[in-house]
Gaussian input, Z-matrix of N, CA and C with variables (Angstrom, degrees):
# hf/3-21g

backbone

0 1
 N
 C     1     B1
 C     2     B2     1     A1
 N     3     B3     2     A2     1     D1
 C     4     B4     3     A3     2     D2
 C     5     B5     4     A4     3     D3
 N     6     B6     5     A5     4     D4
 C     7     B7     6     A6     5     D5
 C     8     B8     7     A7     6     D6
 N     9     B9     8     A8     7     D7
 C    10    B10     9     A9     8     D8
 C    11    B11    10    A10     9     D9
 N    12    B12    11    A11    10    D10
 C    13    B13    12    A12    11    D11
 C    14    B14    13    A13    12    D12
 N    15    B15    14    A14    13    D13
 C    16    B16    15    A15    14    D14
 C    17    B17    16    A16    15    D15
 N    18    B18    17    A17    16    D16
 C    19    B19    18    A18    17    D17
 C    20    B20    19    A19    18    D18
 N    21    B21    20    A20    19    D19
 C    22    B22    21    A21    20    D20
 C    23    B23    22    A22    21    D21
 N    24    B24    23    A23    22    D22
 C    25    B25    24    A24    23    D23
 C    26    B26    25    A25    24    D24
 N    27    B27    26    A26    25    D25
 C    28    B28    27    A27    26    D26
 C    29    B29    28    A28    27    D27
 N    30    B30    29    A29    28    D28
 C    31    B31    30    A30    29    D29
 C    32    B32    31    A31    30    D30
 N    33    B33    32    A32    31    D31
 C    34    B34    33    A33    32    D32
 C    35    B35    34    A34    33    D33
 N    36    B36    35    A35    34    D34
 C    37    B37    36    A36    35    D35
 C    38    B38    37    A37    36    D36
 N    39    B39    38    A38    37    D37
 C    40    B40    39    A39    38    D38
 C    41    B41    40    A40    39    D39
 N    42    B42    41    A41    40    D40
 C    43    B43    42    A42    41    D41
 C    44    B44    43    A43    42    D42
 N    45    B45    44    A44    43    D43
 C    46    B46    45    A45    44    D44
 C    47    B47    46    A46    45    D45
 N    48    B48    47    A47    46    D46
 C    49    B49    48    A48    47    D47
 C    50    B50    49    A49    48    D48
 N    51    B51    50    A50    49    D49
 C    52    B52    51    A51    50    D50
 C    53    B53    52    A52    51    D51
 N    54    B54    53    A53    52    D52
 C    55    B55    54    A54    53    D53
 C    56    B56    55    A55    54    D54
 N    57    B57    56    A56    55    D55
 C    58    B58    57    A57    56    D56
 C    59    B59    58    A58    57    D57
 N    60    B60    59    A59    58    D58
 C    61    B61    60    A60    59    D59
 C    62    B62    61    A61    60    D60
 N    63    B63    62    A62    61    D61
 C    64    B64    63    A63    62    D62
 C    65    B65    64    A64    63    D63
 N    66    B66    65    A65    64    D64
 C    67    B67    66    A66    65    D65
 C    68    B68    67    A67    66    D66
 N    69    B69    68    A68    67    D67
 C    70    B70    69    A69    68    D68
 C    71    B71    70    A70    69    D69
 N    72    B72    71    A71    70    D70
 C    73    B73    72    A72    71    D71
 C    74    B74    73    A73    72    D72
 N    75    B75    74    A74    73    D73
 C    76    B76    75    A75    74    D74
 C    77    B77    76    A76    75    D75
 N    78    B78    77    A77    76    D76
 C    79    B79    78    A78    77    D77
 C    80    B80    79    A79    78    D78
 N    81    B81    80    A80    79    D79
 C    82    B82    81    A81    80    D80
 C    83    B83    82    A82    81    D81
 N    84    B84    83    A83    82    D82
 C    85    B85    84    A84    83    D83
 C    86    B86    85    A85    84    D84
 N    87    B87    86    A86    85    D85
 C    88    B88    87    A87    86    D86
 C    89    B89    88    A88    87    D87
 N    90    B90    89    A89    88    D88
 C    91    B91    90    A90    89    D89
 C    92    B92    91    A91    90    D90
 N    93    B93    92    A92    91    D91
 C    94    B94    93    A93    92    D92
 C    95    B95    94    A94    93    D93
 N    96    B96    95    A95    94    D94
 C    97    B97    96    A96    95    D95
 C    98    B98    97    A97    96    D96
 N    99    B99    98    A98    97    D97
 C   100   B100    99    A99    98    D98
 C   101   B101   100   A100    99    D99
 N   102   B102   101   A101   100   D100
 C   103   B103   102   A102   101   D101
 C   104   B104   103   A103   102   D102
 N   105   B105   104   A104   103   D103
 C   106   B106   105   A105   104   D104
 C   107   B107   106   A106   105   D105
 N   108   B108   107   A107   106   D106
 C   109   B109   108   A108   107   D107
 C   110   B110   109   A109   108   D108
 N   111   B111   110   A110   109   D109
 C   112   B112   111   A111   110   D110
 C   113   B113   112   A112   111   D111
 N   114   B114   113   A113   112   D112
 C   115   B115   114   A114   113   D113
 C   116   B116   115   A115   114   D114
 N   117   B117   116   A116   115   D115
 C   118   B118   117   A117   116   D116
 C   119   B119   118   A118   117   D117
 N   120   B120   119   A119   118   D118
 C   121   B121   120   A120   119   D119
 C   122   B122   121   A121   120   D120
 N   123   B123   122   A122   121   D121
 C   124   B124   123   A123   122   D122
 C   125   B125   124   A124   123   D123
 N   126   B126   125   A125   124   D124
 C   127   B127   126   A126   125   D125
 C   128   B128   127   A127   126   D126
 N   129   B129   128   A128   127   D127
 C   130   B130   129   A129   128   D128
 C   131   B131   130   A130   129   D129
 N   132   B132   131   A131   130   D130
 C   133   B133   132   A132   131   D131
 C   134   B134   133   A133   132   D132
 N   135   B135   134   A134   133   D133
 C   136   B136   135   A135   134   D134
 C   137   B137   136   A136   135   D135
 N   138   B138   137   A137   136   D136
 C   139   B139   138   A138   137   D137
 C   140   B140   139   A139   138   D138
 N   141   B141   140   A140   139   D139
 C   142   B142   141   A141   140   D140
 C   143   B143   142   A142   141   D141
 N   144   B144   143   A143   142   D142
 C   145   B145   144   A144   143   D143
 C   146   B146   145   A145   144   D144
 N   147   B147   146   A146   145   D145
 C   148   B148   147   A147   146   D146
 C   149   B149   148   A148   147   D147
 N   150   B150   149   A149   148   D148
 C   151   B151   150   A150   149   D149
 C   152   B152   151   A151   150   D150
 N   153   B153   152   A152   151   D151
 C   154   B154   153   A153   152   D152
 C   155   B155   154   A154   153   D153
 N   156   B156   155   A155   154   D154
 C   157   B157   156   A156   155   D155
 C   158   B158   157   A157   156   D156
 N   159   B159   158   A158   157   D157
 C   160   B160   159   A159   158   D158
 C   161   B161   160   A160   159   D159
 N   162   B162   161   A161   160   D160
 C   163   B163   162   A162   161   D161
 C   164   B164   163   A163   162   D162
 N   165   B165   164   A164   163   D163
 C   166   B166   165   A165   164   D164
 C   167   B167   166   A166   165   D165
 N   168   B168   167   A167   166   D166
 C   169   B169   168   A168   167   D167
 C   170   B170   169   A169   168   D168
 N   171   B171   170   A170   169   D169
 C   172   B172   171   A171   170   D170
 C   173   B173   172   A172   171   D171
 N   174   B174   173   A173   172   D172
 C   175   B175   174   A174   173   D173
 C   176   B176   175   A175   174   D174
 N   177   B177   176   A176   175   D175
 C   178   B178   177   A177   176   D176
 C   179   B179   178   A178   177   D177
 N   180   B180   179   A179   178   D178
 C   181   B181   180   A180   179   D179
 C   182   B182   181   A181   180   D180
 N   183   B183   182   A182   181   D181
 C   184   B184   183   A183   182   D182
 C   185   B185   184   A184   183   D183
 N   186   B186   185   A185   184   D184
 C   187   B187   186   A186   185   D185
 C   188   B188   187   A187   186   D186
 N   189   B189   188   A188   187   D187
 C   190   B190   189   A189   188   D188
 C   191   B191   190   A190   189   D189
 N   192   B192   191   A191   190   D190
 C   193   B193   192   A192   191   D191
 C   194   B194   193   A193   192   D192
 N   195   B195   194   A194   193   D193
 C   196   B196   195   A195   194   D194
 C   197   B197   196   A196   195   D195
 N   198   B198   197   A197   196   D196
 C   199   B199   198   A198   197   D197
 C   200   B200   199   A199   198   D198
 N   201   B201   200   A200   199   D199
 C   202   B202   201   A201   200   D200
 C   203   B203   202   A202   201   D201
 N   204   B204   203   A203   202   D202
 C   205   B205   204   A204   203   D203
 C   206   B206   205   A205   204   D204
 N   207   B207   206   A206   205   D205
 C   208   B208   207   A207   206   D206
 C   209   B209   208   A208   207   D207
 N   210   B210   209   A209   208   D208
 C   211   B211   210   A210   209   D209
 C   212   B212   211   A211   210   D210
 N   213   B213   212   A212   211   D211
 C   214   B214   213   A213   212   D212
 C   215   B215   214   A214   213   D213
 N   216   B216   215   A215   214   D214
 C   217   B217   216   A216   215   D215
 C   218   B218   217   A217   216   D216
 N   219   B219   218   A218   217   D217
 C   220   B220   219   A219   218   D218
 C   221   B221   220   A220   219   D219
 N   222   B222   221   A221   220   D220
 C   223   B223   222   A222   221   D221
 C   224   B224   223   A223   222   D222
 N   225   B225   224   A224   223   D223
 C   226   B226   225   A225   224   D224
 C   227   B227   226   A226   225   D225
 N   228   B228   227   A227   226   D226
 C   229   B229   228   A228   227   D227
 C   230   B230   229   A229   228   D228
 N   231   B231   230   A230   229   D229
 C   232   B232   231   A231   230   D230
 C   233   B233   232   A232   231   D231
 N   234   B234   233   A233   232   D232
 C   235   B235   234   A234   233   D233
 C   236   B236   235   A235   234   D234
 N   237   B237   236   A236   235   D235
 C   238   B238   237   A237   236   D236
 C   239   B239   238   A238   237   D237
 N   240   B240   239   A239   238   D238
 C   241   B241   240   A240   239   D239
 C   242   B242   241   A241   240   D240
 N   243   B243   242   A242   241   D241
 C   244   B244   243   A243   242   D242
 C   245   B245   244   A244   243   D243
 N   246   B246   245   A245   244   D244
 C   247   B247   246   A246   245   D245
 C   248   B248   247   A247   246   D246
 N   249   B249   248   A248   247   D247
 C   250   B250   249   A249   248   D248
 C   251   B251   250   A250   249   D249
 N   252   B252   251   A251   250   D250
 C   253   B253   252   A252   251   D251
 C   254   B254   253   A253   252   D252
 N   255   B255   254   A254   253   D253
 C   256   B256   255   A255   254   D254
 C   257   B257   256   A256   255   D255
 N   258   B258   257   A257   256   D256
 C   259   B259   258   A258   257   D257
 C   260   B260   259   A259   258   D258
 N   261   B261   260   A260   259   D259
 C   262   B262   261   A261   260   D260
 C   263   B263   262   A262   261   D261
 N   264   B264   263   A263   262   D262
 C   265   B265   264   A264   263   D263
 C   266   B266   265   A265   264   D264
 N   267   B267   266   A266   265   D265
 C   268   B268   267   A267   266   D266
 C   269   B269   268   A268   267   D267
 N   270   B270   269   A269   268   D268
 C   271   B271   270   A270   269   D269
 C   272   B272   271   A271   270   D270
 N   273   B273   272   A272   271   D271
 C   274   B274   273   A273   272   D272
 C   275   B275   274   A274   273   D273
 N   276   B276   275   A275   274   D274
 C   277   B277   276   A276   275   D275
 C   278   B278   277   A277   276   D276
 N   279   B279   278   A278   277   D277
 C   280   B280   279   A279   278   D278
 C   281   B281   280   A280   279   D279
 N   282   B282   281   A281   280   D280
 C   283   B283   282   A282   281   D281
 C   284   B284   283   A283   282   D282
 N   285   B285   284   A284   283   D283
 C   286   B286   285   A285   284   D284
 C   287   B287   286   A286   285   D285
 N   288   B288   287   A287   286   D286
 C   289   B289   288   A288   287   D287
 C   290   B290   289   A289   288   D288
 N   291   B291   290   A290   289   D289
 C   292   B292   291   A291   290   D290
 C   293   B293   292   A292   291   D291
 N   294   B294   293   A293   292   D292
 C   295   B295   294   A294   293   D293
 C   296   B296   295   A295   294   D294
 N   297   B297   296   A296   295   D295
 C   298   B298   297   A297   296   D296
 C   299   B299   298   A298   297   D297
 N   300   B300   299   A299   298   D298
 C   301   B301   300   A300   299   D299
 C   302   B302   301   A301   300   D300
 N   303   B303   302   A302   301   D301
 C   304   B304   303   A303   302   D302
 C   305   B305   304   A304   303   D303
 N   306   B306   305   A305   304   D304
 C   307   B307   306   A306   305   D305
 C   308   B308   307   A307   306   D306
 N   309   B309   308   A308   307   D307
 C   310   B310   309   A309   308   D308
 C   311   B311   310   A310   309   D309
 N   312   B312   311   A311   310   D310
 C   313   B313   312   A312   311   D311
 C   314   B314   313   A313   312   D312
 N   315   B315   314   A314   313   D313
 C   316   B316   315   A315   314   D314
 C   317   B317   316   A316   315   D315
 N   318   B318   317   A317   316   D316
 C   319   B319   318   A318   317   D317
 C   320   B320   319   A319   318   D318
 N   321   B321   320   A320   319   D319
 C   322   B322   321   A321   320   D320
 C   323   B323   322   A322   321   D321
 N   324   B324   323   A323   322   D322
 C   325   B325   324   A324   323   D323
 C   326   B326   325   A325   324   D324
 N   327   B327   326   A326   325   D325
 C   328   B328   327   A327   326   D326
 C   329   B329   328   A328   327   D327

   B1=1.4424
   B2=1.5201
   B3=1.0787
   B4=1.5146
   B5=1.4806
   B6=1.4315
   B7=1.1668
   B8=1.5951
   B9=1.4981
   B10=1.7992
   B11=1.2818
   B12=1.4804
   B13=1.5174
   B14=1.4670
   B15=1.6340
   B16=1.4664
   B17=1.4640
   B18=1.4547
   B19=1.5483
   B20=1.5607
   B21=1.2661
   B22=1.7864
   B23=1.2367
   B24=1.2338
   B25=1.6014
   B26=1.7125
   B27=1.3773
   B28=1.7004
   B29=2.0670
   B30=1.3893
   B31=1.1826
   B32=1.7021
   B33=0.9509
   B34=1.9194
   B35=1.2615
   B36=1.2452
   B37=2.1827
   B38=1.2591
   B39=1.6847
   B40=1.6853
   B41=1.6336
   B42=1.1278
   B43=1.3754
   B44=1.7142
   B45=1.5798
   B46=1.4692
   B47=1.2257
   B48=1.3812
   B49=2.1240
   B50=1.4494
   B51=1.4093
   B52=1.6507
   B53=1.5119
   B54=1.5240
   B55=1.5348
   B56=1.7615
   B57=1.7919
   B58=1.2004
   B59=1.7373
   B60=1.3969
   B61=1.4308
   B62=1.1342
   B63=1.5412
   B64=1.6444
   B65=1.2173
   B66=1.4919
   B67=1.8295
   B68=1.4072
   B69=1.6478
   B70=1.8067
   B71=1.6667
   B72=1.5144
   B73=1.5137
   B74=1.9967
   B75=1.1901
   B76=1.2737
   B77=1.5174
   B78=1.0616
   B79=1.6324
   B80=1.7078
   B81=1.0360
   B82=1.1328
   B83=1.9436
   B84=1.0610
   B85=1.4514
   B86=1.9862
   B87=1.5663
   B88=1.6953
   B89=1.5353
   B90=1.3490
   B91=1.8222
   B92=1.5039
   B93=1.3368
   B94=1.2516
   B95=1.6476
   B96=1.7588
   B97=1.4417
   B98=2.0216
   B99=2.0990
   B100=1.5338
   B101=1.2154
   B102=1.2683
   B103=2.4831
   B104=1.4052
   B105=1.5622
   B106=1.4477
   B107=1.3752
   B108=1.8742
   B109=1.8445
   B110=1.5086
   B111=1.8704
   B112=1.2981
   B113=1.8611
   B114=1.1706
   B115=1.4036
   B116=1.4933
   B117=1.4771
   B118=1.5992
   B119=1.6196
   B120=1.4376
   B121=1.3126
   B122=1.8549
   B123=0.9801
   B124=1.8669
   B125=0.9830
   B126=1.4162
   B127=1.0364
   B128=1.8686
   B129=1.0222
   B130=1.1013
   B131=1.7187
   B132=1.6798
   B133=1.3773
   B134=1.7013
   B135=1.1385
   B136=1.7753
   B137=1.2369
   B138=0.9686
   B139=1.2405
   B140=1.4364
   B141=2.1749
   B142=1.2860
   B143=1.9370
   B144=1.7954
   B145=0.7133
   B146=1.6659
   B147=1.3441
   B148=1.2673
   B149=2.0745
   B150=1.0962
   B151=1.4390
   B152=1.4579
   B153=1.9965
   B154=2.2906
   B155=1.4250
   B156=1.4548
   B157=1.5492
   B158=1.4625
   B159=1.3250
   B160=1.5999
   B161=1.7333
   B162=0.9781
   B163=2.1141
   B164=1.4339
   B165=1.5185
   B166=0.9287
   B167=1.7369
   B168=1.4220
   B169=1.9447
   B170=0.8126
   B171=1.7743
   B172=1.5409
   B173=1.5712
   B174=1.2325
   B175=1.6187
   B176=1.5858
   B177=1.5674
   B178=1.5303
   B179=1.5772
   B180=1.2434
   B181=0.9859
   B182=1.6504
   B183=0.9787
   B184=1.6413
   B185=1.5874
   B186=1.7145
   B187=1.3405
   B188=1.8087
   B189=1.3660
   B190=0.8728
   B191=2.0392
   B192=1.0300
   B193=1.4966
   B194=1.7042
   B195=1.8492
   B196=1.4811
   B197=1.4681
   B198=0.7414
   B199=1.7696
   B200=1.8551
   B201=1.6174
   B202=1.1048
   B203=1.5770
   B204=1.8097
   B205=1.4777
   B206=1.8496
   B207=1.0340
   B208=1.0404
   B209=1.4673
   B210=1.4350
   B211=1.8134
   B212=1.1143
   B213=1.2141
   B214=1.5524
   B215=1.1734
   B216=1.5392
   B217=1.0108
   B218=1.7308
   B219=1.4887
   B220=1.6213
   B221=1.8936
   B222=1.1661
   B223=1.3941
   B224=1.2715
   B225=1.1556
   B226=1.4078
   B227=1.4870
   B228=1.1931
   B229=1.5886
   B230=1.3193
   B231=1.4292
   B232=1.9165
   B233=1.2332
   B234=1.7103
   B235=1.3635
   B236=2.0643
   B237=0.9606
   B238=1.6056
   B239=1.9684
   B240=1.0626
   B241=2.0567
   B242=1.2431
   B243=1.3829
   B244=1.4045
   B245=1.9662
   B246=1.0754
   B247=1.2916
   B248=1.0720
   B249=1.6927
   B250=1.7985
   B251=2.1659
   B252=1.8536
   B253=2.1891
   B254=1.4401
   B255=1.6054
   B256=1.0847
   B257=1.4122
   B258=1.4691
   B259=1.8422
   B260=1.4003
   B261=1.3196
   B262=1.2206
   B263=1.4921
   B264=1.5851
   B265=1.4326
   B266=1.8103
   B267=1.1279
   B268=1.1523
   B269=1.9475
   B270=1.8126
   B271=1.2670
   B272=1.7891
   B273=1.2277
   B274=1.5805
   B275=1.7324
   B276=1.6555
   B277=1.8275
   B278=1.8739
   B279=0.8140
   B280=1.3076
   B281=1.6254
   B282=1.4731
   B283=1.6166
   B284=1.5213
   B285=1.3106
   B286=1.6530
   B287=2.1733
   B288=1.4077
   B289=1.4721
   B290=1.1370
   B291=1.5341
   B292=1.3317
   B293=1.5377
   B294=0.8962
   B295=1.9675
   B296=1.2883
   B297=1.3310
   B298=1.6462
   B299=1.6460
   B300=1.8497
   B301=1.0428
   B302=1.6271
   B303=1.3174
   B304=1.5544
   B305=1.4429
   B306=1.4131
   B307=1.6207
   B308=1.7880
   B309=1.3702
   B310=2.0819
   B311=1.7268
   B312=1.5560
   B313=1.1894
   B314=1.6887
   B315=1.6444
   B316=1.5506
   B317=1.3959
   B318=1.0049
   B319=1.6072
   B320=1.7300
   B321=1.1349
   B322=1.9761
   B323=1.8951
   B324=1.2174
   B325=1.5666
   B326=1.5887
   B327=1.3819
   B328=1.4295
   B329=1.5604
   A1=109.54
   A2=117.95
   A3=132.36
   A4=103.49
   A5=148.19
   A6=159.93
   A7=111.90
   A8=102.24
   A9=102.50
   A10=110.07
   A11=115.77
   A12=102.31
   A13=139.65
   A14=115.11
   A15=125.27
   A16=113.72
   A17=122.81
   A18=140.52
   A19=88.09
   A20=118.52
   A21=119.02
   A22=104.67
   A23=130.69
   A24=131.93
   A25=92.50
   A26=99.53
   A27=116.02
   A28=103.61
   A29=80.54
   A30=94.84
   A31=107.10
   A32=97.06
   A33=100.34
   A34=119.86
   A35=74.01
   A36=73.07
   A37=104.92
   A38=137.39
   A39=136.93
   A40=95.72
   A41=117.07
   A42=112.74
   A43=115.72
   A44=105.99
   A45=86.62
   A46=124.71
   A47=123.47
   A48=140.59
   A49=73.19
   A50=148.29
   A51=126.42
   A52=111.84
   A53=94.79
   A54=103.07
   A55=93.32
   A56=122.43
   A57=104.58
   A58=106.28
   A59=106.88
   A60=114.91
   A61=124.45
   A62=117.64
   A63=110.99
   A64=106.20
   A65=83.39
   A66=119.00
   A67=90.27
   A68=92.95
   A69=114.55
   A70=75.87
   A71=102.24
   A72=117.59
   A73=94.95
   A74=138.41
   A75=154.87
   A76=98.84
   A77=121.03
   A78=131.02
   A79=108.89
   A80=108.44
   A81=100.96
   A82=109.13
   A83=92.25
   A84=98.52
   A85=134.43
   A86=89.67
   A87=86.29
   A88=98.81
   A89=109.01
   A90=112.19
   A91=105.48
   A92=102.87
   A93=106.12
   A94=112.95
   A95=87.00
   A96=97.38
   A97=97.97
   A98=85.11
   A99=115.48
   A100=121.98
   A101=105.87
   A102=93.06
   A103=97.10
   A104=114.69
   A105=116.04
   A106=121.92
   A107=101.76
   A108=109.97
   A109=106.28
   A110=130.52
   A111=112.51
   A112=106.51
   A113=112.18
   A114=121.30
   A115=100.64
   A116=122.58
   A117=123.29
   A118=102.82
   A119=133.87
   A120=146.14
   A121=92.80
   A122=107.43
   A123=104.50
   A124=115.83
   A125=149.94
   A126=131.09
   A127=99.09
   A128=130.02
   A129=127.15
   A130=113.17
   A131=106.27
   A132=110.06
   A133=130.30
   A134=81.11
   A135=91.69
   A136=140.81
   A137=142.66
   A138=126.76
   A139=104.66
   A140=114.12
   A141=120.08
   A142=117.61
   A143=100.60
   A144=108.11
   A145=112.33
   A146=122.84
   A147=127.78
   A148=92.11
   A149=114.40
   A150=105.51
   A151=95.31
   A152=121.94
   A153=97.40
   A154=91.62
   A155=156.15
   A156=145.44
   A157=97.65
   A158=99.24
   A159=97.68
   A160=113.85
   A161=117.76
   A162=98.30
   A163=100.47
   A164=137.65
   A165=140.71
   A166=99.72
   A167=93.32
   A168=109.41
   A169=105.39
   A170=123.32
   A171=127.97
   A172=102.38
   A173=118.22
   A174=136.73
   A175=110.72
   A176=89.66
   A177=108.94
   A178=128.90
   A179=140.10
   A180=156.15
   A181=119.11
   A182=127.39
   A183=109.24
   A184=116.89
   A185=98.14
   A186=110.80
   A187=129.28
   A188=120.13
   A189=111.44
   A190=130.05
   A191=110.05
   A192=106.67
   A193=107.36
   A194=103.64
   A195=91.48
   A196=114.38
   A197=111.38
   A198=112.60
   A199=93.41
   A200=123.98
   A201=135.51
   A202=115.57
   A203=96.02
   A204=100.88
   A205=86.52
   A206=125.39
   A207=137.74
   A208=120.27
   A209=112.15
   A210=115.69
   A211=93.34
   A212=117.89
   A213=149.42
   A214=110.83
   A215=125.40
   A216=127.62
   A217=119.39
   A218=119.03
   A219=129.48
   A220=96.51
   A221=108.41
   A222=135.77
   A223=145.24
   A224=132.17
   A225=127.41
   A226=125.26
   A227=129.03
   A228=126.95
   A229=99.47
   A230=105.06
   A231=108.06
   A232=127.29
   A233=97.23
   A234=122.39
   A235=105.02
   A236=85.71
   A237=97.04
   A238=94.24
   A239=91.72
   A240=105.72
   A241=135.08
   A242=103.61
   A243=111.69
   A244=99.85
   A245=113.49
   A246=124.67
   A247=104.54
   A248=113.84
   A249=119.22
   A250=79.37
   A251=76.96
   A252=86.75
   A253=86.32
   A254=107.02
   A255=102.94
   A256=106.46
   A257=131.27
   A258=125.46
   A259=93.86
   A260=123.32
   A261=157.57
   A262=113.09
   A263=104.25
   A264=127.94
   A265=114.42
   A266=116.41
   A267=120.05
   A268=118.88
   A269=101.49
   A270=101.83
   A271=107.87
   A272=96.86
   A273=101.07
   A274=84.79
   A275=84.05
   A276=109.33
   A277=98.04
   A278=133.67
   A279=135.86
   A280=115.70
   A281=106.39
   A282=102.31
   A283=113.72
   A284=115.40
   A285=94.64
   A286=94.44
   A287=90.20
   A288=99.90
   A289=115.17
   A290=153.87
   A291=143.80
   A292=105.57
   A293=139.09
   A294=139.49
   A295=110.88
   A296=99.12
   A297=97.13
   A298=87.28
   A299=106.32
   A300=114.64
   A301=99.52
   A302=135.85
   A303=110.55
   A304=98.08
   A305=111.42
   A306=119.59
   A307=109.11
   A308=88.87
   A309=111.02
   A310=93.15
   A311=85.70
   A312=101.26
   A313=100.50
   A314=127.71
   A315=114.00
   A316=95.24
   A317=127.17
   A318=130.06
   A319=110.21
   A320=119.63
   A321=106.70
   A322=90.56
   A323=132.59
   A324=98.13
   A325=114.73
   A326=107.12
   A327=133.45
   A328=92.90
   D1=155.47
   D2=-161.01
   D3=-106.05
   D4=137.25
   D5=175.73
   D6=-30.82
   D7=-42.69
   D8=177.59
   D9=-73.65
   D10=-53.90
   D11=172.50
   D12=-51.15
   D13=-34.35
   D14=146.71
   D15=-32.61
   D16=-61.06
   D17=-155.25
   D18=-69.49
   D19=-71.17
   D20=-176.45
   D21=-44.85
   D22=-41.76
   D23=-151.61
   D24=-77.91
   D25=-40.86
   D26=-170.41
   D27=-49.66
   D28=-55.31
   D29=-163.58
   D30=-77.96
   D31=-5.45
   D32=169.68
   D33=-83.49
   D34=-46.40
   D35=-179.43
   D36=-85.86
   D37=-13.28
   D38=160.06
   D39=-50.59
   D40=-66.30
   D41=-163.02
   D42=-63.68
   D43=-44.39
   D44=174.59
   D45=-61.80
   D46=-19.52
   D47=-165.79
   D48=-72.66
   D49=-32.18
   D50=-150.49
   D51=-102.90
   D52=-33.52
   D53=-159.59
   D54=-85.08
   D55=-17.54
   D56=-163.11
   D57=-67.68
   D58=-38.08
   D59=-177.06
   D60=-40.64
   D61=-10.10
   D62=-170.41
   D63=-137.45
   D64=89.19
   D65=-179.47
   D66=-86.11
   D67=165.33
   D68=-162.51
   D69=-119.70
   D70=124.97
   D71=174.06
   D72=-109.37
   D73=101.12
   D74=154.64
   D75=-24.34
   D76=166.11
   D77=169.45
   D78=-105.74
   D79=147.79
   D80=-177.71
   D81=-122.10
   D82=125.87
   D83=166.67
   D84=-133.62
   D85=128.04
   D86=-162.11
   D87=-124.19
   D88=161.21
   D89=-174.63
   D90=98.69
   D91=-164.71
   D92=-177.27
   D93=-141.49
   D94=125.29
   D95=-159.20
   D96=-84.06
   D97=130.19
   D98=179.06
   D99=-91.99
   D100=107.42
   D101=179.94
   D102=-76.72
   D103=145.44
   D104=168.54
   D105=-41.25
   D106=-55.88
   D107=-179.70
   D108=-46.24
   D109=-27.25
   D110=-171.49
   D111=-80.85
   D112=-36.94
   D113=-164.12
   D114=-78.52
   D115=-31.38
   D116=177.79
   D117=-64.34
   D118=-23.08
   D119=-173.95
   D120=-69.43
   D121=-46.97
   D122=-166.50
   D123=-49.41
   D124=142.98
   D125=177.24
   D126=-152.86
   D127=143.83
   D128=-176.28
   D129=-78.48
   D130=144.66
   D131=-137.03
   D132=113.58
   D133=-36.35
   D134=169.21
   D135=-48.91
   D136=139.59
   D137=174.11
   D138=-89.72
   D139=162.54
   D140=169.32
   D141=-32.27
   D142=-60.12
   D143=-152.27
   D144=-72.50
   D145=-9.08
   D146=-173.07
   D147=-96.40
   D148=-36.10
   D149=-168.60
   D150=-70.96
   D151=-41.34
   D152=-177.37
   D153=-65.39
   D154=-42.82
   D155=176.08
   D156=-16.87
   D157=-92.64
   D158=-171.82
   D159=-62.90
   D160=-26.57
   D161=-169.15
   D162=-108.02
   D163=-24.36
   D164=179.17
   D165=116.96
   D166=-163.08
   D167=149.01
   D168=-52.24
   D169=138.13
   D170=152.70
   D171=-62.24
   D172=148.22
   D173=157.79
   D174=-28.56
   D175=-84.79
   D176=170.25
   D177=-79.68
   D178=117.05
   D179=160.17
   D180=-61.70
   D181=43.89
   D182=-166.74
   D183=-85.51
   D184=104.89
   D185=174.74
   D186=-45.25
   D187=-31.39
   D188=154.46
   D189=-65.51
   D190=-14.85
   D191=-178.14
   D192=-138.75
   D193=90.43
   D194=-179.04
   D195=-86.00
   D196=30.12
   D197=-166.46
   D198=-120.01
   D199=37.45
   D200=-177.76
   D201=-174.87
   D202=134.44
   D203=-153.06
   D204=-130.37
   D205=137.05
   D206=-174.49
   D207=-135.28
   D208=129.15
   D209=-169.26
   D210=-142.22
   D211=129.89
   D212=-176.01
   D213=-133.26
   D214=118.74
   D215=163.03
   D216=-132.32
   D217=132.27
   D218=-161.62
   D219=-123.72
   D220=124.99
   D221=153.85
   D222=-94.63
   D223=67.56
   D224=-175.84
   D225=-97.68
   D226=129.27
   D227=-161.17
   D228=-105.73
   D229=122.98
   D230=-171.00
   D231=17.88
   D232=-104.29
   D233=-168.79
   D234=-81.51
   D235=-32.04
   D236=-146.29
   D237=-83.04
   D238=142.32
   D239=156.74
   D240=-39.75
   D241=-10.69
   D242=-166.86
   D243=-73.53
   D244=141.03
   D245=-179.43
   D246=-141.56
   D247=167.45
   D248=-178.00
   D249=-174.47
   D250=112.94
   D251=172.75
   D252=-129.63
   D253=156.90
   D254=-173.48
   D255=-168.62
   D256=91.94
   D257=-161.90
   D258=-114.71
   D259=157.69
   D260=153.33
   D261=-132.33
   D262=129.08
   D263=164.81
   D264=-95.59
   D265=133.08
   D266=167.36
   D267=-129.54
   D268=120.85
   D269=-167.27
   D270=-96.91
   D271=163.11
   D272=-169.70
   D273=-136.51
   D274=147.73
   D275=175.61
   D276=-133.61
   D277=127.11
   D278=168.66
   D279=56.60
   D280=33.31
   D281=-165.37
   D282=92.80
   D283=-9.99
   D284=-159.22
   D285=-142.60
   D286=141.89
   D287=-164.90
   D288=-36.65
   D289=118.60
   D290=161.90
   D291=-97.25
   D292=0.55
   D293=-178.46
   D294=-178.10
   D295=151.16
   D296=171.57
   D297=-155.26
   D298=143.26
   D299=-149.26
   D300=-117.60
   D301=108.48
   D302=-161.09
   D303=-106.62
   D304=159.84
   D305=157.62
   D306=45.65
   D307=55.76
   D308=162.85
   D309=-81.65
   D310=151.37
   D311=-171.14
   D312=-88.90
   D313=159.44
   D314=-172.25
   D315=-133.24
   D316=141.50
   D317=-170.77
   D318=-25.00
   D319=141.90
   D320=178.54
   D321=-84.94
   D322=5.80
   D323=177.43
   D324=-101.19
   D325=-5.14
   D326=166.09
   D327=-28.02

């Protein structure tokens, strides 16, 4: 092999060793995303069926306690630190809203 072809070859595999490193990390988002205007609508008194209207399905379902509705929602932007967590509990007495719990804090290693 001749000096240029070394040099190209050099420089081929330099560039792929560089370019492999900069992987596309996706964002990930899980839960269920809440607009304020829908959750400012809740009001205790409610019924089940008017509170999934506005928030949807709760996240969590927990069969042991139906008288509790839980929405969790986690944001992470690719590469970067940027985060956005964000749960609300909503309690029920006879079918109909007795509390709603906004902006609980969710573990930071989440």
């Amino acid at each position: 092999m001749t000096k240029h072809k070394w040099t190209v070859l050099f420089l081929m595999i330099v560039s792929l060793a560089i370019s492999s490193g900069c992987v596309y990390r996706a964002s990930i988002a899980q839960g269920n995303v809440i607009k304020e205007e829908d959750l400012a609508q809740v009001e205790v008194g409610m019924t089940k069926n008017q509170v999934r209207f506005l928030l949807g399905t709760p996240m969590i379902d927990d069969p042991f306690n139906k008288e509790r509705w839980d929405y969790v929602y986690y944001l992470k932007l690719g590469r970067d630190n940027a985060q956005f967590r964000r749960w609300v509990s909503v309690f029920f007495e006879d079918d109909l809203v007795s509390e709603i719990r906004r902006d609980q804090e969710l573990a930071p290693d989440i």
